[in-house]
NUVEX-783417 format. One record per residue (C-alpha): residue in three letters; x, y negated, z negated. Coordinates in pm, whole numbers, padded with zeros to 5 digits, always signed. Layout:
! residues N
ALAXYZ...
This chain:
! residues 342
UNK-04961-00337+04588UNK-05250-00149+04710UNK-05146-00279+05073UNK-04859-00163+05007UNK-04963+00231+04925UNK-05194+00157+05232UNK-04864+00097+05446UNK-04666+00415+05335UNK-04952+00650+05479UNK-05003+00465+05749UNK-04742+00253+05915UNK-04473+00463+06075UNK-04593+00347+06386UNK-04731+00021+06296UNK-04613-00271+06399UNK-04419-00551+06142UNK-04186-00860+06177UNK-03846-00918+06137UNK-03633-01192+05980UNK-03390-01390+06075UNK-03159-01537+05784UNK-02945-01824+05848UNK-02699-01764+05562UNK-02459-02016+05375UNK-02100-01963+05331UNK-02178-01879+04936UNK-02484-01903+04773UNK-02534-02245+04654UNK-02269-02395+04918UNK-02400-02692+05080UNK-02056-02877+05168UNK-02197-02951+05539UNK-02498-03169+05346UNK-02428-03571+05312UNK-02434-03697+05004UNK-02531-03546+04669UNK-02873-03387+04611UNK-02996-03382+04222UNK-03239-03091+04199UNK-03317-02849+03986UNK-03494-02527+03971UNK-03833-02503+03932UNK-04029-02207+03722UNK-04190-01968+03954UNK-04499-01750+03850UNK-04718-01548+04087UNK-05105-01570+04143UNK-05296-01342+04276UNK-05409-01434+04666UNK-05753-01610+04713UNK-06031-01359+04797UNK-06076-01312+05198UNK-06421-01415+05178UNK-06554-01067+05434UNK-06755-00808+05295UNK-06580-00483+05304UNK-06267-00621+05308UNK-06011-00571+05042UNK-05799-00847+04908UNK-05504-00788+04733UNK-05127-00950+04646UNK-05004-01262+04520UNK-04841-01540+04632UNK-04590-01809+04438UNK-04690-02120+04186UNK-04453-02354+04075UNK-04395-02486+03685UNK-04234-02748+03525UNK-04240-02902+03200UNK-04208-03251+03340UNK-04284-03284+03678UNK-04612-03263+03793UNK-04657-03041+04085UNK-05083-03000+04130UNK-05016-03137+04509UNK-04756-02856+04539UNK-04989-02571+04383UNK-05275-02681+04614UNK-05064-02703+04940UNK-04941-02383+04814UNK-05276-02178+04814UNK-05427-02416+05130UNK-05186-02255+05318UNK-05283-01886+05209UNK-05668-01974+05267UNK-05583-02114+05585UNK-05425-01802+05688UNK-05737-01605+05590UNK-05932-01880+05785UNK-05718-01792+06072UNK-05825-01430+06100UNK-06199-01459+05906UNK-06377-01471+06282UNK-06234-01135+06393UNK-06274-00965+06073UNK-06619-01059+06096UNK-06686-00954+06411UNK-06502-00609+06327UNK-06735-00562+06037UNK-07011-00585+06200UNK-06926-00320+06441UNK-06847-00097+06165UNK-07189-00210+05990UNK-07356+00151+05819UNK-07035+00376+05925UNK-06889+00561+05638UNK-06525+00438+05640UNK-06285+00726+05508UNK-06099+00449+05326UNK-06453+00275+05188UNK-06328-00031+05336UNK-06290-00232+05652UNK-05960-00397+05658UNK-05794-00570+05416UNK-05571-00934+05377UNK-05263-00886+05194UNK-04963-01131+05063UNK-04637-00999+04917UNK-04407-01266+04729UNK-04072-01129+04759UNK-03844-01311+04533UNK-03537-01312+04767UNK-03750-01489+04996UNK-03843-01814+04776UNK-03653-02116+04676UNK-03805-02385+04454UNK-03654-02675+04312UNK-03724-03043+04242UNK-03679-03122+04552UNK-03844-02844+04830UNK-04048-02536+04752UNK-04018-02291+05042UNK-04089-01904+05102UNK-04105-01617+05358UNK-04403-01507+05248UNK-04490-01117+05448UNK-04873-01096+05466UNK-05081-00828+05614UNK-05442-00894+05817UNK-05563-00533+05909UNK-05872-00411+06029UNK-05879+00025+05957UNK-05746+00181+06136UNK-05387+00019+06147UNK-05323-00202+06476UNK-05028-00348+06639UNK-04916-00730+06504UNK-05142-00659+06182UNK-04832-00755+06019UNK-04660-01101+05986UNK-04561-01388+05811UNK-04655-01641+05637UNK-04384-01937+05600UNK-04430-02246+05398UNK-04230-02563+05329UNK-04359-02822+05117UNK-04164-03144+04961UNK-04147-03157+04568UNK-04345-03377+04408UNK-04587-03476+04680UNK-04662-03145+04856UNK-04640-03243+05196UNK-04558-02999+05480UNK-04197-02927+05636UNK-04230-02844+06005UNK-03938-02647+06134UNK-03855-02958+06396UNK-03851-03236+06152UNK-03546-03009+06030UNK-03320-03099+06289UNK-03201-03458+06481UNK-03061-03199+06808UNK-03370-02969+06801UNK-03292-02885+07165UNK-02928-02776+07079UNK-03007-02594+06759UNK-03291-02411+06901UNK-03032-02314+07216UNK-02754-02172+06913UNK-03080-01955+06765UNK-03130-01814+07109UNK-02802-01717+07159UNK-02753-01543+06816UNK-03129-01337+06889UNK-02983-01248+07231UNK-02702-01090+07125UNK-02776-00926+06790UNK-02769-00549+06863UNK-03003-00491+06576UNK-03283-00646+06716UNK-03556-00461+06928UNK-03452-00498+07305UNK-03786-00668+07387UNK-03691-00944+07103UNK-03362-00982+07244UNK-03481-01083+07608UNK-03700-01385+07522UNK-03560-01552+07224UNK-03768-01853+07275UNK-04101-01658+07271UNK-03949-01526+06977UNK-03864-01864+06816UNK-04176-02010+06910UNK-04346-01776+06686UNK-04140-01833+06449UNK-04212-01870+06059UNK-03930-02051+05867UNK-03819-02097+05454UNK-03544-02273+05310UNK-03322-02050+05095UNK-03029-02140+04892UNK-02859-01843+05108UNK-02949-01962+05437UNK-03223-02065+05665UNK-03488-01746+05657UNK-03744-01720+06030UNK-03984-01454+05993UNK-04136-01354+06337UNK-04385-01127+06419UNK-04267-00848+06661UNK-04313-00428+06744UNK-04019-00412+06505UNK-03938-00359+06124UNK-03789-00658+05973UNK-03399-00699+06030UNK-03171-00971+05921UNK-02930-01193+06088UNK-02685-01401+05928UNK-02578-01715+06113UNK-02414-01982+05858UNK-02550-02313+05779UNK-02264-02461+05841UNK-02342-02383+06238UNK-02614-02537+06242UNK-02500-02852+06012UNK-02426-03078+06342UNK-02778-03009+06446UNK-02931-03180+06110UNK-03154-03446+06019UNK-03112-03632+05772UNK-03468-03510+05634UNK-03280-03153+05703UNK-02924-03229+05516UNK-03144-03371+05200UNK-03421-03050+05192UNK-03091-02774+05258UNK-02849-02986+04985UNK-03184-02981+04782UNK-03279-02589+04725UNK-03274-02383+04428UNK-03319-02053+04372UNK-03631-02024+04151UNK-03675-01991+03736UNK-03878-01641+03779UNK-04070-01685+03470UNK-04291-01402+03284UNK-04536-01299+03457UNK-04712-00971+03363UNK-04987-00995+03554UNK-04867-00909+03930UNK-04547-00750+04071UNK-04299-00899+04322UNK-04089-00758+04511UNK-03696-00715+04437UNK-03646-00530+04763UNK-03952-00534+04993UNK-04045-00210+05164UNK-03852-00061+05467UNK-03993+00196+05764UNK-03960+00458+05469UNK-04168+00288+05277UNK-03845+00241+05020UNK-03956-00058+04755UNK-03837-00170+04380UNK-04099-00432+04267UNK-04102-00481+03902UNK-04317-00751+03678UNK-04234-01117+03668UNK-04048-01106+03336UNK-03765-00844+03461UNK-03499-01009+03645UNK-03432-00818+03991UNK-03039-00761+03855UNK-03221-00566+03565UNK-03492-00391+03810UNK-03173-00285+04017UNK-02948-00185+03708UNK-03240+00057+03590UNK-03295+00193+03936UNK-02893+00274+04011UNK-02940+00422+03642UNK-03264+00667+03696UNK-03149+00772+04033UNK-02726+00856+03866UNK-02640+01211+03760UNK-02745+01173+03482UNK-03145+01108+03504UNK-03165+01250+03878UNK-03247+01623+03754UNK-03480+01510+03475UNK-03835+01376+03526UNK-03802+01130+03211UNK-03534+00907+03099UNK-03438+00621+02983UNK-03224+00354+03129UNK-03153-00033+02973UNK-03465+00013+02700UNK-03713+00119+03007UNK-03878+00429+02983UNK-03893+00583+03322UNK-04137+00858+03388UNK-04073+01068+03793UNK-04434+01071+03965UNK-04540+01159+04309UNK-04879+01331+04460UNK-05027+01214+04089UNK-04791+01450+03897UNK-04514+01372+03639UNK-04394+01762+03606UNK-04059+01707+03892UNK-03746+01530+03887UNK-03662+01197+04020UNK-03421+01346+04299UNK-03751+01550+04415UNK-04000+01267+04372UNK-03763+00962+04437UNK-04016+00750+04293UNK-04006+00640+03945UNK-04251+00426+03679UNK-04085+00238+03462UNK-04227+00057+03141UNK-04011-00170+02817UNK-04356-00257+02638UNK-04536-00453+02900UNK-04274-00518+03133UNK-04305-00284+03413UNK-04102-00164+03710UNK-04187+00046+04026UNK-03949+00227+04245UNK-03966+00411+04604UNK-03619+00581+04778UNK-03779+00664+05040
């Protein structure tokens, strides 16, 4: 979260990624998939993200962990933080040599740069069959630079924990890659330098298997933007390894979790966010936001909506109303949620 305070001062003219979703007909629909799947959802918890091992660098985030009462998933868990550590790994030598440029300077922040995952719960699937998530992570040296933000995606079979590449998805890799190109090229929403090389774009490309669609996270000069192209396009272009993992994912079991916050809507340009603990469904976060931000809590700076007691703070004050601030902290005994309007 701290990364994520960091971000709102400083990122208007940072760079980000964007996302591409591959979207299903309906949530759930896997009609193009041969043969039945039995999965099941999996419990999902977060943990907070392995220490970047720099000095003067701040960690900070979380990232998922799976649970189930019968199946044992260790080799999931362990795939699951290997692939966080080997991000760090990834961007350890050039934090180094950063912080030893920066050796006895007084930083205005106090620290050098900082590593930084976000689980967004949109962006995760788990089941008894896959685990897979768009995970947004941030590796920034102070100040801000271009490309400090990306993503992180990882696909791992359920129970053994081995690693989905985005290829072994697809028997016609040539021809699916082809319809992705063509759907970049001609989304209007996408930055124009995106939009002319597709494959760069694609070969950047991080990838997650959603119940909703097929998510690609790359890393571009652009704010993260969505395209929907169905599953069902891209069902000729299937393995059979593809069919089984797509027929085979579950939204996740989001189980309490009081000790980090994930994201219900990840922040925007503005900065906009509702994040909330793990024991608060999203539908819940969102029902208390629509609530706080109505008529009838917008010109107080206290109120309460669904047994949350939401309190109006900006600039370390509590004294204006949410349609001034358009920030609200909310609290039902420990279970917490944070808003941002932008």
């Amino acid at each position: 979260m701290v990364a994520a305070m960091v971000r709102a001062k400083l990122t208007c003219a940072a760079a980000a990624g964007f996302t591409l979703v591959l979207a299903a007909t309906g949530c759930g629909s896997h009609s193009h998939a041969a043969g039945a799947v039995r999965a099941s959802s999996l419990g999902v918890v977060s943990a907070a993200t392995p220490r970047f091992p720099v000095a003067r660098f701040l960690t900070d985030g979380s990232f998922p962990r799976v649970r189930d009462g019968k199946l044992g998933l260790g080799a999931v868990n362990l795939a699951l933080r290997k692939a966080v550590v080997s991000d760090q790994r990834a961007f350890e030598p050039y934090a180094r040599r950063y912080a030893k440029r920066v050796a006895g300077r007084r930083l205005p922040s106090g620290y050098a740069g900082y590593y930084d995952t976000e689980l967004v719960r949109p962006l995760v699937s788990a089941s008894t069959v896959v685990v897979s998530a768009l995970i947004p992570r941030t590796r920034a040296v102070l100040p801000l630079q271009p490309r400090a933000f990306g993503w992180l995606g990882i696909t791992f079979r359920v129970p053994s924990g081995r690693s989905v590449a985005l290829p072994e998805l697809f028997a016609q890799r040539a021809k699916a890659m082809r319809l992705l190109e063509a759907q970049i090229r001609t989304d209007n929403g996408l930055e124009p330098s995106v939009r002319r090389h597709p494959a760069a774009a694609l070969a950047r490309a991080q990838f997650a298997l959603l119940p909703s669609g097929l998510a690609l996270g790359v890393a571009e000069d652009a704010w993260p933007v969505d395209v929907l192209v169905p599953y069902g396009v891209l069902g000729p272009y299937l393995s059979r390894l593809g069919r089984k993992l797509v027929a085979g994912t579950r939204w996740p079991d989001f189980r309490p979790d009081r000790e980090h916050f994930s994201y219900c809507r990840r922040p925007d340009l503005s900065g906009a966010e509702l994040s909330a603990t793990g024991d608060v469904p999203c539908a819940t976060a969102r029902q208390v936001e629509a609530d706080i931000f109505s008529p009838r809590c917008g010109t107080r700076n206290r109120c309460v909506a669904l047994g949350f007691t939401c309190l109006a703070y900006w600039d370390g004050r509590y004294d204006r109303p949410f349609e001034y601030t358009h920030h609200a902290i909310c609290h039902d005994g420990r279970r917490r949620i944070v808003m941002d309007e932008g």
